[in-house]
N, C-alpha and C positions, 0 to 999 in steps of 0.2 A: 686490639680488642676494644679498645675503650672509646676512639677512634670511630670503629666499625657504631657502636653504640651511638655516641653522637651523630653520626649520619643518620641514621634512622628515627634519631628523635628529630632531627631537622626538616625529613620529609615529612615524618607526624606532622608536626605542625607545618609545612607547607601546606600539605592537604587540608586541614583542619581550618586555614587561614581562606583556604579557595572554595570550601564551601561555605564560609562565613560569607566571601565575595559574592559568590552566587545568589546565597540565600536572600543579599540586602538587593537584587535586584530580582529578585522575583515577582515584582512586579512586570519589569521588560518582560521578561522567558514568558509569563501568560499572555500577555496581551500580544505576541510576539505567535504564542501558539493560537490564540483566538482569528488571530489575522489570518495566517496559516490554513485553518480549518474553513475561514467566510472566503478564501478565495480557490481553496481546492472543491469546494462545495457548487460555488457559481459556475467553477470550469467545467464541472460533470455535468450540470445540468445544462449549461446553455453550448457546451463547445464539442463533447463529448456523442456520439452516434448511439444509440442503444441497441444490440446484439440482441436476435432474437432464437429462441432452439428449437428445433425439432427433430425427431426420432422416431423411425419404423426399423422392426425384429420382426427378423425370417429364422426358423429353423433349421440347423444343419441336415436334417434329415427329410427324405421327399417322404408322401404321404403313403406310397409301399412300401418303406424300408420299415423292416421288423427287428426290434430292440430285446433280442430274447435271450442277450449273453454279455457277461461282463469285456466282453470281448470287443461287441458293436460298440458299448460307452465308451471305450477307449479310443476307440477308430474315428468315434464321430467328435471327440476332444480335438485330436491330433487333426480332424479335418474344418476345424473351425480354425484353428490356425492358419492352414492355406488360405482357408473361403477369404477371412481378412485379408490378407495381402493381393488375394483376386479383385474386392472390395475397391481397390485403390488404386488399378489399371487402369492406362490410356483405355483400353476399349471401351471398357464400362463406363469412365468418367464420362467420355466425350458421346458416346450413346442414350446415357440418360438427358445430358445435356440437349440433345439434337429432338429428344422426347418431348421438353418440356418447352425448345424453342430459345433456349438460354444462349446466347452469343459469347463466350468467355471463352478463354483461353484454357489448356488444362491445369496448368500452374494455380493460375487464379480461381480456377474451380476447389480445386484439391486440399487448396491452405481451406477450404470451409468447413471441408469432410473428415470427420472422427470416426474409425470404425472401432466399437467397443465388444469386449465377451463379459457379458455379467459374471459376477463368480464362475469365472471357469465354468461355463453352461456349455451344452451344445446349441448354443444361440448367439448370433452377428446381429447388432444393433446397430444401426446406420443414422447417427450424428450430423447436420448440417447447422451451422451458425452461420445466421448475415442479417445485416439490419433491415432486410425484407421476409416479414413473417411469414409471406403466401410464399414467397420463393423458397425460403428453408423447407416448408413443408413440401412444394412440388418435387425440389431437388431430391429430399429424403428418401420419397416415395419411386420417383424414378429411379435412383441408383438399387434401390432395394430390387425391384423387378428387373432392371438389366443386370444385376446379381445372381436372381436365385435362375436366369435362363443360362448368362454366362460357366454357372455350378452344375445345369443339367448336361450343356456343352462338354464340358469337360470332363465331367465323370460320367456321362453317357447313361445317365439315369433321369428320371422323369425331375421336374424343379422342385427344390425346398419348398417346405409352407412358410405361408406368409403368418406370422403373429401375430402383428399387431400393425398398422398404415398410421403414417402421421398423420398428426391433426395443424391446424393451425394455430400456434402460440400464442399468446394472449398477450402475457408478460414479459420483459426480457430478464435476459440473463443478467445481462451489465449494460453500463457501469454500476456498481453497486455505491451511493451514496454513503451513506456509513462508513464503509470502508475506505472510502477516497477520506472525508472527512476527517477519519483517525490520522489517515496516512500524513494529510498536510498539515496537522495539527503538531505532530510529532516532529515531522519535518523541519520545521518552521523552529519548533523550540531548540531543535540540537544546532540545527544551525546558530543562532543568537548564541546558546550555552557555548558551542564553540569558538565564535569571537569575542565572546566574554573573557573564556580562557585562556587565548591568544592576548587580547589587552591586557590580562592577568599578568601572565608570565613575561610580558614584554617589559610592564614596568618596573625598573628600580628602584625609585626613587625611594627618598627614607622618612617612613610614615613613624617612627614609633624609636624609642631606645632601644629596643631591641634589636631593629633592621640595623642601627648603627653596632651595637655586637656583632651582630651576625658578619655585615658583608664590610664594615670599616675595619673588625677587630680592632675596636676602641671602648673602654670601661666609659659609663657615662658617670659626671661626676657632678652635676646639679642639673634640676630640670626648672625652667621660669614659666609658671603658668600664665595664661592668657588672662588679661585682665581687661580686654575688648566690652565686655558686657556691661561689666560696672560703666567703663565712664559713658558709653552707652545710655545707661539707667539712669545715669546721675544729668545728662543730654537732655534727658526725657522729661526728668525734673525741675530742671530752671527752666526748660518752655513751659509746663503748665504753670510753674509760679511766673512767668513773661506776661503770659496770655491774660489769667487772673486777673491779674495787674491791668493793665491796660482793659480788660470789662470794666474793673469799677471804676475807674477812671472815666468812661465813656459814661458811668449812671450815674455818676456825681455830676458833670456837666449836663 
């Protein structure tokens, strides 16, 4: 038990001793995270592409269907689910694609396209990100209308309405400066605090009479202070009475 006790005061103070470490070098860790932050900042903006969005919403329902029972709401839920995964077919991708003249692959098409349901709405919202704003908006637009014709195909009913037609995006999405900024800031600091802690743990060596307890198991039995300073001082002292000397000598002659 007693044993047990001792260990745990010896980690106490291990920890205790490593933020001591840390703390005297927190000057490193900041400037270590300012570095951090002025080179994940320059990367976004001069290496980084900018993502731009846009998004048109078609209605699950065509412009005859009548919503006159809690019955339809349920059917036209359960039918926005399909629509989505319609949303996201070869035929449509590559139709819209042929619409707007787009040369790509469907793969490469598809990683651009998000098909979202707002709160569980009966409504498909058609997402395109890419670093060309007229293109997201073309793309958006066209997958929406080879959707809602694809929806009429299918359920053999007249096409969903349309909601809302992209527009072209202004601003982008990303990369988001700020948050890159945090990130490298942060980055940058655990890293240093890391090899801080690794040089920490790595040294032995014996700073103090305590380290010589702890890891010699040896009682210390006199300590000889440093007395560097004085002669030092006293160094310091017969050169200015040197120097002295030798001026008035120079003003005597």
């Amino acid at each position: 038990m007693q044993n047990d006790n001792f260990n745990r005061e010896e980690d106490t103070i291990d920890l205790l001793d490593l933020l001591k470490y840390l703390w005297n070098k927190v000057a490193l860790l900041i400037v270590a995270a300012m570095l951090g932050l002025t080179i994940a900042v320059i990367y976004t903006i001069f290496f980084v592409t900018p993502q731009y969005r846009a998004s048109s919403m078609i209605y699950v329902f065509s412009k005859t269907t009548s919503v006159t029972s809690v019955a339809d709401l349920q059917i036209g839920s359960q039918l926005t689910i399909d629509f989505q995964i319609i949303a996201t077919t070869r035929d449509v991708i590559e139709a819209a694609a042929q619409d707007i003249g787009l040369n790509a692959s469907y793969e490469n098409i598809v990683r651009k396209v998000t098909i979202e349901n707002p709160g569980n709405s009966r409504i498909i919202k058609i997402v395109v990100t890419d670093a060309n704003p007229q293109l997201a908006c073309n793309l958006s637009n066209a997958i929406a209308n080879q959707l809602r014709m694809r929806i009429a195909t299918v359920m053999n009913t007249e096409e969903p309405s349309l909601v809302e037609a992209a527009i072209v995006p202004i601003h982008p999405v990303s990369p988001s400066i700020p948050k890159n900024a945090v990130i490298g800031g942060a980055g940058a600091f655990a890293i240093v605090a890391a090899v801080l802690v690794v040089i920490y743990l790595l040294d032995d060596s014996i700073k103090s009479e305590e380290d010589i307890e702890k890891y010699l198991k040896q009682n210390v039995l006199a300590v000889v202070p440093v007395v560097s300073s004085m002669s030092e001082s006293k160094k310091g002292k017969k050169s200015k009475k040197t120097t002295s000397k030798s001026n008035v000598k120079v003003q005597h002659v």
